[in-house]
C-alpha positions in Angstrom: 0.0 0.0 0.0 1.1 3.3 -0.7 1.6 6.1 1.6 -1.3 8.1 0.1 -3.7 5.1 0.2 -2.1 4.5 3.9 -3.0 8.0 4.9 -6.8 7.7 3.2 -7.4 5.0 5.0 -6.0 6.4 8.6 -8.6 8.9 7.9 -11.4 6.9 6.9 -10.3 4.8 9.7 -10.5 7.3 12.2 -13.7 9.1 10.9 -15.3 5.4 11.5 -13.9 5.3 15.0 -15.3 8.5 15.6 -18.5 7.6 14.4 -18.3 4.2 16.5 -17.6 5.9 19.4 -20.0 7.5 21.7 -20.1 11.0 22.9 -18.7 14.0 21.7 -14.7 13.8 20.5 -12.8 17.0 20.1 -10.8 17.8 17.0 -11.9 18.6 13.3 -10.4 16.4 10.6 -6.8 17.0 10.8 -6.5 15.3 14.4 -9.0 12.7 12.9 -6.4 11.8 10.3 -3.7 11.9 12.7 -5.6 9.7 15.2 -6.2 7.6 12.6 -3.0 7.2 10.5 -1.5 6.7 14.5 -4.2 4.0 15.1 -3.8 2.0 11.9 -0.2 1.7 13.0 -1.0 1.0 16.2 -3.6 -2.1 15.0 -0.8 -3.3 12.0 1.7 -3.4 14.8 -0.8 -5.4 17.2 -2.5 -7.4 14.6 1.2 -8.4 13.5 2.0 -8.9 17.0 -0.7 -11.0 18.5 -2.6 -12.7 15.5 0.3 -12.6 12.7 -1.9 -10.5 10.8 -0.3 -7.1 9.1 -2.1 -4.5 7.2 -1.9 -5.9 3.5 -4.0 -4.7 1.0 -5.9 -1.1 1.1 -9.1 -3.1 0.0 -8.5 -6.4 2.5 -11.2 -6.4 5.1 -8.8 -7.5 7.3 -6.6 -4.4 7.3 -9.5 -2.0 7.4 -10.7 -4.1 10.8 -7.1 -3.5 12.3 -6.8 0.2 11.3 -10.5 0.5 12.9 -9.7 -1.3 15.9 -6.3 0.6 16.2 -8.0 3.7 15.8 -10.5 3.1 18.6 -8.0 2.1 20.8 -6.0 5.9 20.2 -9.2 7.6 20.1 -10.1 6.1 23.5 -6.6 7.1 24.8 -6.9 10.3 23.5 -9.9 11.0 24.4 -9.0 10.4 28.3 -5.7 12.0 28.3 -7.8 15.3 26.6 -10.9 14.9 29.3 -8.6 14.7 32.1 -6.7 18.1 31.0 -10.3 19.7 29.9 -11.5 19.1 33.5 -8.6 20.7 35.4 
């Protein structure tokens, strides 16, 4: 995959995460991308990891589930580490 397609689908990935996610998330879509891009590395590197399963193919199911995954995981994280600050 290339790093365009990589970086379309960290932000599709992270608009989906978004969307998954309950509640209101800050950022507009230049953090989404960012979370995202972050979170499909994040769920390459733990699908590798733990199942043996990289991110292959832009249109393999199986990546788009990792880079989904990954960015859920860094939109949770972020979205803790943001609240805390937000409610000092």
């Amino acid at each position: 995959m290339g790093f365009f397609g990589f970086l379309l689908l960290g932000l599709i990935a992270g608009a989906i995460a978004k969307l998954i996610l309950p509640g209101k998330q800050g950022g507009g879509w230049l953090i989404t991308l960012l979370l995202g891009v972050v979170g499909a590395l994040l769920g390459g590197f733990l699908g590798g990891l733990l199942l043996g399963a990289p991110l292959q193919d832009f249109f393999s199911i199986q990546t788009w589930l990792l880079a989904i995954g990954g960015s859920l995981i860094v939109l949770l994280i972020y979205g803790f580490i943001v609240g805390r600050r937000a409610t000092k």
